[in-house]
C-alpha atoms as one frame of an Amber mdcrd trajectory, in Angstrom:
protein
   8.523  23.747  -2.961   7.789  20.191  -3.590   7.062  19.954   0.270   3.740
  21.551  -0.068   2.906  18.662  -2.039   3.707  16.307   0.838   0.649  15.448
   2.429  -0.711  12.420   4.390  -4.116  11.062   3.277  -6.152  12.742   6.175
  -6.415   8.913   8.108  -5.113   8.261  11.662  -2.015   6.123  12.322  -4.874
   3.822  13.992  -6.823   3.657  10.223  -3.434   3.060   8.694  -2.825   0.465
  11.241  -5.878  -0.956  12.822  -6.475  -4.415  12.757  -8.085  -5.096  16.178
 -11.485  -4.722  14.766 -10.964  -5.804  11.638  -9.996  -9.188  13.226 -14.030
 -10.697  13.386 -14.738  -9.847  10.239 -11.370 -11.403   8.700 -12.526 -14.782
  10.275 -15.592 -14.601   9.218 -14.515 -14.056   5.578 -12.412 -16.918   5.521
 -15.332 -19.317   6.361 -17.984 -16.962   3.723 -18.186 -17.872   0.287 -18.111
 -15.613  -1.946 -21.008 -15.935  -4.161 -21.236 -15.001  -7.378 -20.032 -12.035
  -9.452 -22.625  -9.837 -11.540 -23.208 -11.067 -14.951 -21.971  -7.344 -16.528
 -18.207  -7.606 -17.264 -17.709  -4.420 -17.474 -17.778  -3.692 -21.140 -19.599
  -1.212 -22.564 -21.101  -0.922 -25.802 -18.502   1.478 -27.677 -15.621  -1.865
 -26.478 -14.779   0.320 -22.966 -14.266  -1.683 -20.284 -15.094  -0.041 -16.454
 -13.248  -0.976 -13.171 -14.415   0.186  -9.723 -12.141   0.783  -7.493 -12.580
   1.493  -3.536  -9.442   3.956  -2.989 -10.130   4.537   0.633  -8.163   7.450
   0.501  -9.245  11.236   1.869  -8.036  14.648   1.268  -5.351  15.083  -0.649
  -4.597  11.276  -1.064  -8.143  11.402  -3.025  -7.522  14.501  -4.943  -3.790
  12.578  -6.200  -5.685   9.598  -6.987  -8.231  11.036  -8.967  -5.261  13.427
 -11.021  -3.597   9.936 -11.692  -6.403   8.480 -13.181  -7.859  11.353 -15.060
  -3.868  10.384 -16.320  -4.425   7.027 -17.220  -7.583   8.149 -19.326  -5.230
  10.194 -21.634  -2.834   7.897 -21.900  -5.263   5.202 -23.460  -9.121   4.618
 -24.455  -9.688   1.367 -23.460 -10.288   0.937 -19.775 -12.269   3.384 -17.345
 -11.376   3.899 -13.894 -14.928   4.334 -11.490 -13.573   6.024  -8.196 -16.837
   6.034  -6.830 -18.274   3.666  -3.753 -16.130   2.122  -1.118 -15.204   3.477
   2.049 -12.068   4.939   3.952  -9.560   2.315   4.588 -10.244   2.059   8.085
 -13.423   0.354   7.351 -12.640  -1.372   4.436 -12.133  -4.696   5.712 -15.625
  -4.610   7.056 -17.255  -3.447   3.532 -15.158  -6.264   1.514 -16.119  -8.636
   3.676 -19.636  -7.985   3.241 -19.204  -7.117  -0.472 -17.604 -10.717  -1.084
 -20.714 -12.341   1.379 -23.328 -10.393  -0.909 -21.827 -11.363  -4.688 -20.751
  -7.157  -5.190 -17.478  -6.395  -4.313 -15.163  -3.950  -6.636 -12.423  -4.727
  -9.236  -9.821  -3.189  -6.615  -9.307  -2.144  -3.445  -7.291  -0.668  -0.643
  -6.515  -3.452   2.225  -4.404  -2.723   4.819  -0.828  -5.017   4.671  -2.066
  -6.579   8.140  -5.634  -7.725   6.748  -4.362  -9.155   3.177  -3.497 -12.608
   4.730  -7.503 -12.749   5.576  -8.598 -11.202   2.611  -6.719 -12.893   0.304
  -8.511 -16.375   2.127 -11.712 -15.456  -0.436 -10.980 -17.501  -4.119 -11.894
 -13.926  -5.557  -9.067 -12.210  -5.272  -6.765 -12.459  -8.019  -3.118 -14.040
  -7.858  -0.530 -11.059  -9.398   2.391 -12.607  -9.682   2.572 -12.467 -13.716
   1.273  -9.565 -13.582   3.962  -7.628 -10.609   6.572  -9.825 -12.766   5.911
  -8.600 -16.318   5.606  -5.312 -15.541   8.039  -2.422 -16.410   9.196  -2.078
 -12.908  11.625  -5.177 -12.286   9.967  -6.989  -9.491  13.321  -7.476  -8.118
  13.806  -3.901  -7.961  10.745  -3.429  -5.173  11.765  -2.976  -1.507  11.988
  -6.310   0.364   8.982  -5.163   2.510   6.984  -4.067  -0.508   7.424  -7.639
  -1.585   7.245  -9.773   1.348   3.958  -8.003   3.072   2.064  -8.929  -0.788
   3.305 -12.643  -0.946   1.378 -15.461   1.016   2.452 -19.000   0.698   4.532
 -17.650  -2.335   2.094 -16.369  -4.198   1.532 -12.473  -4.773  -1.801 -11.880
  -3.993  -1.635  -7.932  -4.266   0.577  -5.336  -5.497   1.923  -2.717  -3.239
   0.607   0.657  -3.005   2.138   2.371   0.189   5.411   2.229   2.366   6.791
   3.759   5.239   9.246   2.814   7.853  10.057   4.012  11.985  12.597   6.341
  12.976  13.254   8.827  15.587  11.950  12.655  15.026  13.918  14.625  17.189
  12.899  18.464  18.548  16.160  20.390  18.066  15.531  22.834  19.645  14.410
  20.780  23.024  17.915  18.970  23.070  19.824  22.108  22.471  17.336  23.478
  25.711  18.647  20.644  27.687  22.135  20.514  26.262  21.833  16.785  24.856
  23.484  15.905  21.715  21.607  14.657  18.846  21.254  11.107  18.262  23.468
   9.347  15.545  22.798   5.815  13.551  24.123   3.253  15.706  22.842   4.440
  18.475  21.589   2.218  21.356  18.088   1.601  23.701  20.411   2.567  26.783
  21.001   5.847  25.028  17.567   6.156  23.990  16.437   5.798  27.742  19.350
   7.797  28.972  18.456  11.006  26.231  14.447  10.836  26.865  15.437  11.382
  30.904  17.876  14.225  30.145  15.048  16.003  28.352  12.027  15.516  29.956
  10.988  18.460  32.551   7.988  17.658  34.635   8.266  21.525  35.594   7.856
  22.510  32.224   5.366  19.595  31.219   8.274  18.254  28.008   8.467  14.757
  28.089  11.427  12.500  26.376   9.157  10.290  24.735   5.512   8.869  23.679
   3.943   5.622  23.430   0.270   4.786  22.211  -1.144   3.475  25.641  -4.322
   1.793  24.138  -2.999  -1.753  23.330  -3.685  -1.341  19.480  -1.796  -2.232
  16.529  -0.269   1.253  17.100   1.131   0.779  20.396   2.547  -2.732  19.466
   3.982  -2.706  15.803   6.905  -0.322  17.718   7.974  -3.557  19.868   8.553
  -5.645  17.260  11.769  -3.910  15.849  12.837  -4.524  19.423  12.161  -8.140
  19.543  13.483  -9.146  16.246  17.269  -6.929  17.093  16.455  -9.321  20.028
  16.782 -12.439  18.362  12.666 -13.270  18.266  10.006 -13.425  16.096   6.150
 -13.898  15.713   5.709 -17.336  15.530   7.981 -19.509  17.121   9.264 -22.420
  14.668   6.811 -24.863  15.606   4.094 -22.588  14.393   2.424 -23.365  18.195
   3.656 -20.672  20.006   4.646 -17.134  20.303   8.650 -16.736  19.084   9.431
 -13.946  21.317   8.431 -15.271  25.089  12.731 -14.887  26.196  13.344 -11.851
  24.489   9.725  -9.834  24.483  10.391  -9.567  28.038  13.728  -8.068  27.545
  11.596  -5.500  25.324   9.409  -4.696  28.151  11.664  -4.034  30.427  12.646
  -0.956  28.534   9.539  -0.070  27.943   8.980  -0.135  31.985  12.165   1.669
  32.272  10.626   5.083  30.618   7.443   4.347  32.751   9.436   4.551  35.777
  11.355   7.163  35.149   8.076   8.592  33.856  10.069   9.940  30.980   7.036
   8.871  28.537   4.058  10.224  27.619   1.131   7.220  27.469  -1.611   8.634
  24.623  -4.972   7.302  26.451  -6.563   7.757  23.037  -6.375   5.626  19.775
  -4.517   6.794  17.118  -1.879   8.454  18.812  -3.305  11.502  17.652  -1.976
  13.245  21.120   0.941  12.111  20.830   1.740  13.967  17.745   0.127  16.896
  18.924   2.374  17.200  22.087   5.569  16.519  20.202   4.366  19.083  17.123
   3.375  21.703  20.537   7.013  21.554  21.448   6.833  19.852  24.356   8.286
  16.632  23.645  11.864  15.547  22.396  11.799  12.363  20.650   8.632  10.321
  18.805   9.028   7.023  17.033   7.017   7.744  13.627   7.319   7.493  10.074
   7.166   9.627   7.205   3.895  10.648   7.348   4.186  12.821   9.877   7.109
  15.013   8.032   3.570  17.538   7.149   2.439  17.878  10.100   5.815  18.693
  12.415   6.830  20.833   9.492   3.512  23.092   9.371   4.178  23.438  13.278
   7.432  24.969  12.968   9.199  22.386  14.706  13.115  22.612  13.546  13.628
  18.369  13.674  15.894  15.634  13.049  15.591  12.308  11.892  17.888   9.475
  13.304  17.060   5.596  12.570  15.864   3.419  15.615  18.153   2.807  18.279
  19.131  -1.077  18.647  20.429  -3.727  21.528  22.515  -5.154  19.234  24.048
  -2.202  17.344  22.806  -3.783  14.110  20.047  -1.242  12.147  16.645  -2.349
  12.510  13.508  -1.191  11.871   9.799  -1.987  10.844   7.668  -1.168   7.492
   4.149  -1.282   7.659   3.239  -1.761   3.867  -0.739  -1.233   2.480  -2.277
  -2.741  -1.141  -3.773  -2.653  -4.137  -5.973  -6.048  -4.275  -7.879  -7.216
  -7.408 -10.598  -9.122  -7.455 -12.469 -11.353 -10.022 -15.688  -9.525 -11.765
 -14.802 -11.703 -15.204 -11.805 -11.835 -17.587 -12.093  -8.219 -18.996 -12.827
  -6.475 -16.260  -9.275  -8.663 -14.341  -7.301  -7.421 -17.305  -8.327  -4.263
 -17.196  -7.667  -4.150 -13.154  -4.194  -5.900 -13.769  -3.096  -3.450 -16.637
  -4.379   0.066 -14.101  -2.523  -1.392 -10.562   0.908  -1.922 -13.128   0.497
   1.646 -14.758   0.036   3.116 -11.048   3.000   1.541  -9.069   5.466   2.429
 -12.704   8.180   4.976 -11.201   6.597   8.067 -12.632   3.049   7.703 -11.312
   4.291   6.238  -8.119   6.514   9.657  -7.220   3.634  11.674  -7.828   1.529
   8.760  -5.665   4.315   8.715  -2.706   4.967  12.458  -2.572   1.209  13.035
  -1.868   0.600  10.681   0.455   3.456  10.172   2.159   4.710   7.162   1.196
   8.179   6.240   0.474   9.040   4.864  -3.060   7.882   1.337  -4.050  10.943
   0.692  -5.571  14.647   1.539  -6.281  13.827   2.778  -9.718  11.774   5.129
  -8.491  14.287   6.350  -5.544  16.280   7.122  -8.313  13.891   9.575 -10.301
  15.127  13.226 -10.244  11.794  14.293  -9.267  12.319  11.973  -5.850  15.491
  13.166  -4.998  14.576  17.062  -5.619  11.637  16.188  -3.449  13.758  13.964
  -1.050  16.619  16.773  -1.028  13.728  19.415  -0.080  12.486  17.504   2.736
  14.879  16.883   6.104  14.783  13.513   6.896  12.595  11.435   4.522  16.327
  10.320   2.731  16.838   8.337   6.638  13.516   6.910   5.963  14.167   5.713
   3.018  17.273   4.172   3.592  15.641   2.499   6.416  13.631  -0.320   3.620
  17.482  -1.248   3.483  16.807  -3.312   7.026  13.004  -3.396   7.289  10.699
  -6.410   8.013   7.044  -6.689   8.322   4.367  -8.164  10.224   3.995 -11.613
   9.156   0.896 -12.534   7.150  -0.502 -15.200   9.435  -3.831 -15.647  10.290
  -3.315 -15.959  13.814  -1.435 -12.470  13.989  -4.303 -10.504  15.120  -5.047
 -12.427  18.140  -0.821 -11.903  18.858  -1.094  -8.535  18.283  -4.092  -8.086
  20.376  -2.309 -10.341  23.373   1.063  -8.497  23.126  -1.075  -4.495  23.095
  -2.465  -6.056  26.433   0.788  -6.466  27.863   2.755  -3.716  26.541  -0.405
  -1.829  28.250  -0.456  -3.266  31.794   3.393  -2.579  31.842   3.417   1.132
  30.735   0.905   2.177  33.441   2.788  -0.054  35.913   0.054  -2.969  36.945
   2.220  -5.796  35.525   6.049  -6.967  35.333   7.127  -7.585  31.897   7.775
 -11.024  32.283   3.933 -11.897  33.868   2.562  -9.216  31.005   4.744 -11.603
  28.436   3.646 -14.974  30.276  -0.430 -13.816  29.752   0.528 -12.680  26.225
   2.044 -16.118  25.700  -1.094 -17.879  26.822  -3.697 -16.165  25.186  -1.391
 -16.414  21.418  -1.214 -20.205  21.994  -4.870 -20.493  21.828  -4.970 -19.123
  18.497  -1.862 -20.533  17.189  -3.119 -24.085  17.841  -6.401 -23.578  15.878
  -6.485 -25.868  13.049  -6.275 -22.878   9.754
């Protein structure tokens, strides 16, 4: 089946995610120059020019990697492909930093969507917008969130490399136990609350619903859907203050109202690794997730359904949490040779072989369309609802400042799921503590 191909790339939701300690070392990168490149441009003596790139990838997403690029060596002589060095993609924000600092950094690398904005703050990375514009896939044709989490102040600083979207994974067999219908699209947050009460039995230890309960990027890029149905936003206008103070508190308030009914199960850990585990052990009826966890609920035997977020306003809404390829500057050959890899890898065919491996939904509509993406859509329940959530995605916004938000906003979502704070004086602290680094001069 192609399903046994279907793997995640081995990291935690809170590698894929993390930003919280990444957040020192992006501010420190933005005030560190660079220094200067080596004086080898990569090309050899037989005309061969080398690229290193820092895949952060593990497992399986390693092993598809390396097959693509073994690939790209058939397919032409000119340019080598160095795998080596690096580190997982949790820590790579660290290891560029201090790459850039030290004058030694590779000719691409895996950044996280959330870090780019910092990142991309160094004069070595490389602007891609003729290059994501004259390649074969129209640029156009990429998924608004592919697009919007690579562009900064208009320019295209990266190119995409994975995508995924929230929905609901339901346990069938836990509603049919409690005699609850399955969710449907439209669906609403009342319902939501409503369904994860009629399922959870504290007798039996099966819970409605998780939540990450540590206050990191985990636990709060599941709000924002919430906030933006809402009306809000990140920023507000003014670019001063938070754009969600009304409406974040309306947000809360459900989130209190599954603490109270203590219909939700808090994960005291990072990475919300429990929280899969309970739901793939049977014992819990709904998680918010996204694609990558298709592998794991499957190899547990868990018969499951797939239903997009629930809403306030009925409208479909949902959030994509998009990571990158980013090139920097080791000398004209070596860019070139960066530029022409990143546009071979994201074309349709090698990104189906990319996305079914990892997890990742396709870049772009071209490659939705592929026969091998819709055998391997058709052969796995669900990912189609995925997909067809880019339709209404957003993303985080690339703003400098967003860290500190996101780091204000885990504190209160925290303090309101274990029941020390109301939402609005969880939002009012969140509020204060994202003015002080929205007003810092960037």
């Amino acid at each position: 089946m192609v399903l046994d191909r279907f793997h995640p790339t081995g990291l935690s939701r809170r590698g894929l995610l993390r930003i919280g300690a990444g957040a020192a070392a992006a501010t420190a990168l933005s005030t560190t120059l660079a220094g200067c490149a080596g004086t080898d441009d990569g090309v050899g003596a037989d005309g061969r020019v080398t690229i290193e790139m820092w895949h952060g990838q593990t497992d399986t997403g390693r092993e598809g990697l390396e097959a693509l690029v073994e690939r790209f060596h058939r397919a032409q002589s000119g340019i080598r492909v160095d795998l080596g060095g690096g580190v997982l993609a949790d820590a790579m924000l660290q290891k560029i930093t201090a790459a850039l600092a030290a004058g030694s950094y590779p000719d691409i690398a895996y950044v996280f969507g959330s870090d780019l904005a910092g990142v991309a703050r160094s004069p070595k990375v490389v602007d891609l917008g003729d290059t994501v514009r004259s390649a074969p896939t129209p640029w156009d044709d990429y998924w608004d969130p592919a697009r919007q989490a690579v562009t900064i102040n208009g320019r295209v600083r990266a190119a995409p490399a994975v995508l995924d979207a929230l929905a609901v994974m339901c346990n069938k067999k836990l509603f049919e136990d409690a005699g609850v219908p399955l969710p449907r699209p439209g669906w609403t947050w009342n319902d939501f609350l409503a369904t994860a009460q009629r399922l959870t039995d504290a007798q039996r230890g099966v819970f409605g619903t998780g939540w990450p309960g540590v206050g990191d990027e985990d636990t709060v890029w599941r709000l924002w859907p919430m906030i933006w149905d809402l009306g809000g936003d990140v920023v507000a206008e003014n670019g001063r203050d938070i754009g969600f103070r009304e409406v974040g508190a309306r947000a809360l308030e459900t989130v209190e109202a599954l603490a109270r009914a203590k219909s939700v199960y808090i994960d005291p850990k990072p990475g919300s690794e429990q929280m899969y585990q309970v739901f793939a052990s049977g014992r819990m009826g709904m998680v918010v997730t996204g694609p990558w966890q298709i592998p794991d609920v499957t190899a547990a035997g868990i018969d499951y359904h797939v239903v997009p977020l629930p809403s306030y306003s009925g409208r479909p809404m949902t959030i994509c949490g998009p990571d990158t390829w980013t090139v920097f500057d080791n000398g004209g050959a070596r860019v070139r040779a960066a530029r022409t890899f990143v546009s071979w890898l994201n074309q349709p065919e090698q990104d189906v072989e990319w996305g079914v491996r990892v997890g990742s939904l396709p870049l772009s509509r071209i490659c939705e369309a592929k026969p091998e993406w819709r055998a391997h859509a058709a052969e796995t329940p669900g990912l189609d609802v995925f997909t067809r959530a880019l339709e209404t995605a957003r993303v985080r916004p690339a703003h400098p400042a967003y860290p500190q938000i996101s780091t204000a906003l885990g504190e209160a979502i925290v303090s309101v799921l274990l029941g020390k704070s109301s939402p609005t004086r969880a939002l009012n602290r969140c509020a204060a503590a994202a003015k002080a680094a929205l007003v810092i001069p960037r």
